[in-house]
DOMAR-873444 format. One record per residue (C-alpha): residue in three letters; y, x, z negated. Coordinates in steps of 0.001 Angstrom, whole numbers, plus 500000, padded with zeros to 6 digits. Layout:
ALAYXZ...
// end
This chain:
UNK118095415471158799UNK114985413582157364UNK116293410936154774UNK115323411703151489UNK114562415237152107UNK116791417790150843UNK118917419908153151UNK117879423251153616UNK120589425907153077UNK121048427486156851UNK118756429810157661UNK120059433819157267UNK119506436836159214UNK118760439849157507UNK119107442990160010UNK116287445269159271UNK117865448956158159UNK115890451948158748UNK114760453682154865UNK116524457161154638UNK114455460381155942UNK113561460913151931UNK111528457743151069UNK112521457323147964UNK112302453477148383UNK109776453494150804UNK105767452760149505UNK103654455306150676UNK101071454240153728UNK097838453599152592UNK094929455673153549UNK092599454889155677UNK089306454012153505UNK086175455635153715UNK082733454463155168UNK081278453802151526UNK084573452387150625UNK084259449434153593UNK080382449474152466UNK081915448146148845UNK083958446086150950UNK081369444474152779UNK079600443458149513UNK082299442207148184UNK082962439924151525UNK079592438577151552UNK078239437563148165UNK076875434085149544UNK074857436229151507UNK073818438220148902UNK073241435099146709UNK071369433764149430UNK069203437372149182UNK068354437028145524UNK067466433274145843UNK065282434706148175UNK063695437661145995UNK063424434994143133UNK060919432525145141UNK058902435875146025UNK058564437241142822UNK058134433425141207UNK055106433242144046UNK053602436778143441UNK053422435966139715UNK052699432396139077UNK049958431893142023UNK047646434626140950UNK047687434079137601UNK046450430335138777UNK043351431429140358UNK040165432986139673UNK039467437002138804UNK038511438498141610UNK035369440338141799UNK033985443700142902UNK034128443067146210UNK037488441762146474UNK040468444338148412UNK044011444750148616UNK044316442934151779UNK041546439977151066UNK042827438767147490UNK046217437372146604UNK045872438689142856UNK044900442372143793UNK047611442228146303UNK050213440859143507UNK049226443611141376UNK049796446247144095UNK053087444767144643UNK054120444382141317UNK053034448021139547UNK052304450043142847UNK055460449756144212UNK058007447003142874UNK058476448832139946UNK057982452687140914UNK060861452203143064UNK062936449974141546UNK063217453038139038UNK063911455250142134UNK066198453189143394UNK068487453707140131UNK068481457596140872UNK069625457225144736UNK071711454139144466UNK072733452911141671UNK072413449688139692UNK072507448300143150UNK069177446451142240UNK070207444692139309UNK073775443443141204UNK071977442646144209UNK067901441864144155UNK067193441310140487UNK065896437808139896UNK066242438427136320UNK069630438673136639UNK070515436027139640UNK068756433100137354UNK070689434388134278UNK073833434008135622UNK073083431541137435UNK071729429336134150UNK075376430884132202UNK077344428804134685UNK075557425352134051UNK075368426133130340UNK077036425901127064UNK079462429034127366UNK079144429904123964UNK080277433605123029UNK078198436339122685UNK077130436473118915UNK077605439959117217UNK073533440441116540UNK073210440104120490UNK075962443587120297UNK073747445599118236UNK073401448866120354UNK069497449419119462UNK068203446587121653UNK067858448770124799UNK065214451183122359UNK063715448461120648UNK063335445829123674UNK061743448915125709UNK059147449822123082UNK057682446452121711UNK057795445322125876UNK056240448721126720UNK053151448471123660UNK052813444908124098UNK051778445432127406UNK049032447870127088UNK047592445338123678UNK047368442566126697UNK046296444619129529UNK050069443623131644UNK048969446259134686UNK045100444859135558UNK045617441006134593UNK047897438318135997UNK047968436440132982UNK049244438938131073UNK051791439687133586UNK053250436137133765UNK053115436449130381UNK055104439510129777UNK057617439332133050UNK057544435730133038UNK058047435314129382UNK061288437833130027UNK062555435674133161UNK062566432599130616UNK064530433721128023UNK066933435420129973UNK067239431622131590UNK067692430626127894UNK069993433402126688UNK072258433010130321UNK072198428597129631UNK073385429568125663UNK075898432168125761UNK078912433075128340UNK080068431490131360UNK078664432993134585UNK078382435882133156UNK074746438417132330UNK074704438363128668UNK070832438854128861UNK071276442444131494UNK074274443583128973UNK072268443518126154UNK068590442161125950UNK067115443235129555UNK064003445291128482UNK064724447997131029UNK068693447818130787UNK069103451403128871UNK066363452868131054UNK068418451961134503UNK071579453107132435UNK070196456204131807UNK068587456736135298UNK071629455445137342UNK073523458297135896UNK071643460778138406UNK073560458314140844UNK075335460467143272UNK076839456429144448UNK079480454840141649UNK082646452744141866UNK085104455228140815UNK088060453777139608UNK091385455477140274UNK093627453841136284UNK097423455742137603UNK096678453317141078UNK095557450377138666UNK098928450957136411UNK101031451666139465UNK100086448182141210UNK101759445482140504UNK100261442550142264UNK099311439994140840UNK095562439221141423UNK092782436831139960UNK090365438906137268UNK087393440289139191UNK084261438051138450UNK081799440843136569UNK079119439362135527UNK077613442842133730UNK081127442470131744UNK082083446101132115UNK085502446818131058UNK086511447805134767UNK090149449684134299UNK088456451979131978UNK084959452242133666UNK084641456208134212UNK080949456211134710UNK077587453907136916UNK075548453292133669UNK076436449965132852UNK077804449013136763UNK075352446214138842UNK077256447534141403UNK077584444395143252UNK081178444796145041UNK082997442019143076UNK085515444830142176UNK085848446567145391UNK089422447698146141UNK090770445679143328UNK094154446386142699UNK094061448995145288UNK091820451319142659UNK088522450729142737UNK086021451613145746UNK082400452906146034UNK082786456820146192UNK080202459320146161UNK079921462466143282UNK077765465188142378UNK074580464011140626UNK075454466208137300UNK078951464528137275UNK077979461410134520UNK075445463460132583UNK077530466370132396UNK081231465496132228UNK081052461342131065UNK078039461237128285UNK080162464345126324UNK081802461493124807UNK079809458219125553UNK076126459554124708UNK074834458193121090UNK071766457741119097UNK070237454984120732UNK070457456525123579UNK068543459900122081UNK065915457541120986UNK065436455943124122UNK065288459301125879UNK062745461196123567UNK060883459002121736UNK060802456268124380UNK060749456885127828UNK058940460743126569UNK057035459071123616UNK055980455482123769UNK055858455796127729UNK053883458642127826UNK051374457162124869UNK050614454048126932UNK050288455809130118UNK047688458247127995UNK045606456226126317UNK043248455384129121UNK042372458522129634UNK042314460252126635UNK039250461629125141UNK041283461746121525UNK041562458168121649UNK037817457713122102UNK037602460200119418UNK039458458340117082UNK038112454955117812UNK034832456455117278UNK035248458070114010UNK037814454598112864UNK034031452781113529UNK031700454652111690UNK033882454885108758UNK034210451178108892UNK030852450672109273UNK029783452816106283UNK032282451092104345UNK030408447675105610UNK034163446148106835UNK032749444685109656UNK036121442206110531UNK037792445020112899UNK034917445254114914UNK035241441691116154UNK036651440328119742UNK037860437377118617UNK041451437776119071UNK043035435338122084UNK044051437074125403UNK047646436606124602UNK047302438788121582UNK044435441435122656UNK042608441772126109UNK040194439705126201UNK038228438652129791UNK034137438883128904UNK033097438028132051UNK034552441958133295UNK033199443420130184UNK037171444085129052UNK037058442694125665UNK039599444460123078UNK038361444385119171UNK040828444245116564UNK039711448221115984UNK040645448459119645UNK043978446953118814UNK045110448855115917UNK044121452647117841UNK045950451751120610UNK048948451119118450UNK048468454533116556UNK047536456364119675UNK050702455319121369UNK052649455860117517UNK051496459689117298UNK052017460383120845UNK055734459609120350UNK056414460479116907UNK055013464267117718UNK056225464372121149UNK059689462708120114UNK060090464872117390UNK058858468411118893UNK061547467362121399UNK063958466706119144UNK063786469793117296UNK064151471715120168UNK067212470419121461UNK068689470880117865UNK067414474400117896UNK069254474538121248UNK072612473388119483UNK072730475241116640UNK071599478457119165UNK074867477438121385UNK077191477895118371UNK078922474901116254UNK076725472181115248UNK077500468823115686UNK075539465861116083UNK077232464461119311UNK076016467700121102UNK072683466910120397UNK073172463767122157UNK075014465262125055UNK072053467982125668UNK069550465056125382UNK070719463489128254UNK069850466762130609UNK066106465130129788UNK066982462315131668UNK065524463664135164UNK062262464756133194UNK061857461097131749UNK062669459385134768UNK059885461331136562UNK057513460795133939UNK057744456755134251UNK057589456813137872UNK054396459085137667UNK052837457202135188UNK053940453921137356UNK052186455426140332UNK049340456288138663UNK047969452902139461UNK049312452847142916UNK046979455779143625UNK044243453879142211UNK044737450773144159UNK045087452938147032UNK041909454822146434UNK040018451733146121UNK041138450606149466UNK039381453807150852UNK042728455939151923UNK042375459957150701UNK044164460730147932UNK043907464645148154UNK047384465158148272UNK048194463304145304UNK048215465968142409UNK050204468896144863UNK052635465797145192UNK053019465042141250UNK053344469014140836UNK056193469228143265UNK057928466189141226UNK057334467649137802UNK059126470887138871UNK061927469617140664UNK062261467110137416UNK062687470184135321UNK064707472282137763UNK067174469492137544UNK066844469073133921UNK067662473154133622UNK070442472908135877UNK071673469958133943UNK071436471724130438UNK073700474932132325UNK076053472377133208UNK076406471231129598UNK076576474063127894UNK079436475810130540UNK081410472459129481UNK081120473805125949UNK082320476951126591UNK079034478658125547UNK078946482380126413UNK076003483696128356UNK073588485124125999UNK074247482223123713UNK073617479858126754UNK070744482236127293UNK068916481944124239UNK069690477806124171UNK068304477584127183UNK065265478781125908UNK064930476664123623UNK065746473816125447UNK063002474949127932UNK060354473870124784UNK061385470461125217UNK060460470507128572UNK057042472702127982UNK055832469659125566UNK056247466892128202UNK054969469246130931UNK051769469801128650UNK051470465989128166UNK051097465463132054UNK049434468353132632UNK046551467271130002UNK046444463561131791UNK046638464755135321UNK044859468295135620UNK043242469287132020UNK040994465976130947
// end
């Protein structure tokens, strides 16, 4: 015996007693888990890698848009392949973007939890910071809309797709304050992606296609009983309850926690159709119709449009014949209006305010056509109420999707044609898209409507007029891509 140490009572033998045939004490084996289960696993397991991965993507994208905006236009001459700033822009618009929208469809969130420098610096600046709580303005539930649309117009005023100025100033000027907003408010956690991210209701919406989701299992969560530290989500989704991918990073923090979450696979239709009956709202209408279907489709428009021309033109000569000469200037600073003289691509203040109608009409008549026929659609399926209209809005969410990533692409084909590769193929390709979009929209709006318990020739006739929806943003494309 060690002096000063306390005896130790003898050490007992307890003989090990076989449970009766019936269980009744016995826990159940667990079940062997699942390939995309252990896939969860393994991101859980390896977050310094990960970390390691987004440091990584954040000295990339913090080369691709600092450097170019540091060195001279290039000229006429200048190719994908033989200039830095060409080749940024190729990266950024051509594909970084285009997919990173795709990606939401196929995957997931899985971006934002695991590439996004966006949100790696913002949580990363919440755990050096002050930790303050999130105020209740930061809550409101319109920021996803309204972040979306000013990001979206100010873009096209400044030129964000052709100029690397303006795109350090837009993407760069988002990176900083979500620095600011992560230093300020929470600790470790993505205050900025829960609430501010420009693009955080568009990859909600889109990662609701996700046929990838943590699905989490709440009799397993209440039946366990161990005792285990919180799970470390930085999104700050309310995990026990989660029943949908919209607002998931889907970084593995949570895999297997309490022996009821894991990354499972479901149909495609499952969120829009079964989750969104209860969880869809206004905001999320207005993001839908009048901006990824309005505002989007305005500023992908504009460049192409012979009404815009038309309107500038006749804006002019009624200016001029009222001799108000001001509008007609190009003295606004690049930050404000485009404004590079030396490539002839100088916006007046004329220039300015159509571009700001243009894009206003598109979505106000677009928006509102759509809206009118998705009420029609309602009232067509039998009781009215306004939460319906939200749920049959989301079954839009395919069409909208597809719409960005065309418009998105638009410039990768030009880049590409510039570089000398055909591009024949191009408009069978955005054909193919635009049908399957609404195919899947259709099929979509069935499932709703069978989860109201709408009989057939009701269902019929809503259908219908859901289908008008989907004629006005078929007509928009089909006026940019085939008819102008």
């Amino acid at each position: 015996m060690t002096p000063g140490r306390p005896q130790r009572p003898p050490h007992r033998v307890i003989p090990i007693v076989a449970a009766p045939s019936g269980g009744g004490s016995c826990r159940p084996a667990p079940q062997p888990r699942g390939p995309l289960a252990l896939a969860g696993d393994w991101l859980r397991d390896h977050g310094a890698l990960l970390r390691k991965l987004q440091w990584a993507v954040v000295l990339v994208y913090a080369f691709l848009l600092i450097v170019p905006a540091c060195l001279e236009l290039p000229g006429d001459a200048a190719r994908m392949w033989n200039n830095l700033t060409i080749f940024a822009q190729f990266v950024f618009w051509g594909i970084w973007w285009p997919f990173v929208l795709l990606s939401m469809v196929l995957f997931g969130r899985m971006w934002c939890g695991v590439l996004c420098p966006e949100g790696a610096l913002s949580e990363w600046a919440a755990r050096k910071g002050m930790g303050r709580p999130i105020p209740r303005w930061m809550r409101w539930g319109g920021w996803p809309f309204v972040a979306f649309v000013l990001t979206t117009v100010y873009g096209q005023l400044v030129s964000v797709y052709q100029y690397p100025k303006a795109a350090l100033l837009v993407l760069g000027g988002s990176t900083v304050a979500a620095v600011a907003v992560g230093f300020v408010y929470t600790r470790g956690k993505r205050a900025w992606c829960r609430h501010l991210c420009p693009v955080n209701g568009v990859f909600g919406l889109l990662s609701k296609l996700a046929p990838l989701y943590y699905r989490v299992d709440e009799a397993a969560w209440k039946a366990s009983h161990e005792r285990t530290a919180a799970v470390d989500c930085a999104p700050l989704q309310p995990l026990r309850h989660m029943q949908g991918g919209s607002g998931c990073h889907m970084c593995g923090r949570c895999s297997d926690h309490r022996s009821a979450i894991e990354l499972s696979s479901r149909p495609m239709s499952d969120e829009v159709v079964r989750v969104a009956e209860k969880e869809a709202d206004g905001w999320q209408t207005a993001l839908i119709v009048y901006g990824l279907l309005g505002v989007a489709m305005g500023a992908f428009h504009w460049t192409v449009s012979p009404w815009f021309v038309a309107l500038k033109q006749s804006a002019a000569e009624w200016l001029v014949d009222k001799d108000i000469m001001w509008p007609l200037d190009t003295n606004a600073p690049w930050w404000l209006l485009t404004h590079y003289p030396m490539h002839n691509d100088v916006f007046s203040w004329l220039d300015g305010a159509a571009l700001l109608a243009y894009i206003a009409a598109t979505a106000l008549a677009l928006g509102s056509g759509m809206l009118l026929a998705l009420a029609c659609s309602v009232l067509t399926a039998g009781r009215w109420q306004r939460q319906r209209l939200h749920h049959l809005a989301q079954a839009l969410i395919p069409l909208a999707g597809c719409g960005v990533f065309l418009g998105l692409s638009a410039l990768t084909v030009t880049l590409l044609k510039a570089e000398g590769y055909g591009m024949h193929w191009v408009n069978h390709a955005r054909l193919a898209l635009l049908a399957g979009a609404n195919l899947w929209a259709l099929r979509l709006a069935c499932g709703i409507l069978a989860r109201w318990g709408v009989r057939p020739l009701r269902g019929g006739l809503a259908l219908l007029a859901f289908n008008v929806a989907l004629a006005l943003v078929d007509c928009a494309w089909g006026y940019m891509f085939w008819w102008w």
